[in-house]
C-alpha positions as CSV (number, residue, x, y, z in Angstrom):
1,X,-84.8,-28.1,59.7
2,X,-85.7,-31.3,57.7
3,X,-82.7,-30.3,55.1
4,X,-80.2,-29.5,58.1
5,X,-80.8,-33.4,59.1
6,X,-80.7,-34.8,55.8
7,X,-77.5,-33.3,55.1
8,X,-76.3,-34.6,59.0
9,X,-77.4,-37.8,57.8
10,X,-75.8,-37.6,54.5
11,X,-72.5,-36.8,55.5
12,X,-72.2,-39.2,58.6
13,X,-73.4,-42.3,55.7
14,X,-70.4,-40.7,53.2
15,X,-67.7,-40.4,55.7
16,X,-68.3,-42.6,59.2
17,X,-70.4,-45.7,57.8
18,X,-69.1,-49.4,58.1
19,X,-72.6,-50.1,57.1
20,X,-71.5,-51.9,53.9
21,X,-68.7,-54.1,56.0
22,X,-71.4,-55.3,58.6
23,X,-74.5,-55.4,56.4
24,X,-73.8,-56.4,53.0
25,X,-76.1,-55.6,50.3
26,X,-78.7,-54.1,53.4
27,X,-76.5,-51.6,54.6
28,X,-78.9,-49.0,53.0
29,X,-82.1,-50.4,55.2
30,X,-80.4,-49.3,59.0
31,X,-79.9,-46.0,57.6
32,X,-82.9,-45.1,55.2
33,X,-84.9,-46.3,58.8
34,X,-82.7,-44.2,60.4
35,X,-83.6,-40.9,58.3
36,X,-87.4,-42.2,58.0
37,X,-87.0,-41.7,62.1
38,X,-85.7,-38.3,62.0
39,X,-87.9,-37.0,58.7
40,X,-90.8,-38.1,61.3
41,X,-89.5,-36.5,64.1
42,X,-89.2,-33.3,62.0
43,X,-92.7,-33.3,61.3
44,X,-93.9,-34.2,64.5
45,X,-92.1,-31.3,66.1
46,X,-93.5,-29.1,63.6
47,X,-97.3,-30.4,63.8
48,X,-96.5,-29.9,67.8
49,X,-95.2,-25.7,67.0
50,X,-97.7,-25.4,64.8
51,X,-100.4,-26.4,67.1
52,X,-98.9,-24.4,69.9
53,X,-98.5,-21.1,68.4
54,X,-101.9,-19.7,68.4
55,X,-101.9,-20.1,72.4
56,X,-98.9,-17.6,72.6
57,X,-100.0,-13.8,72.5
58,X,-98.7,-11.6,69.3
59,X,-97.3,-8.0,71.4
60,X,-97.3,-5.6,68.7
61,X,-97.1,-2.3,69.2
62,X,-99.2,-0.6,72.6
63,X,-102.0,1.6,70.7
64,X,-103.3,4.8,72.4
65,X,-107.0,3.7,72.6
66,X,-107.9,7.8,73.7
67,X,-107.1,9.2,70.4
């Protein structure tokens, strides 16, 4: 997931950036903040799965307890 959004991120900076027209030399600080955001949000979503999952029940397969 954290790959999927860095590539998003990569291609919108390579093909629908002004960044450098509006910012100058800091047109990298907008977006590296921007894809500090979403690398944190990809973490925090994970942390919140991963704390989650062990409240769901795992249905395997029904066992014949009178064998």
């Amino acid at each position: 997931m954290f790959d999927v959004g860095n590539r998003g991120l990569a291609l919108y900076v390579a093909y629908w950036s002004n960044y450098a027209l509006v910012y100058g030399a800091f047109s990298v600080l907008p977006v590296f903040l921007g894809w500090l955001y979403l690398g944190w949000m990809v973490t925090i979503i994970g942390a919140e799965v991963a704390a989650l999952a062990p409240s769901y029940p795992i249905e395997g397969p029904e066992e014949d307890s009178a064998r």
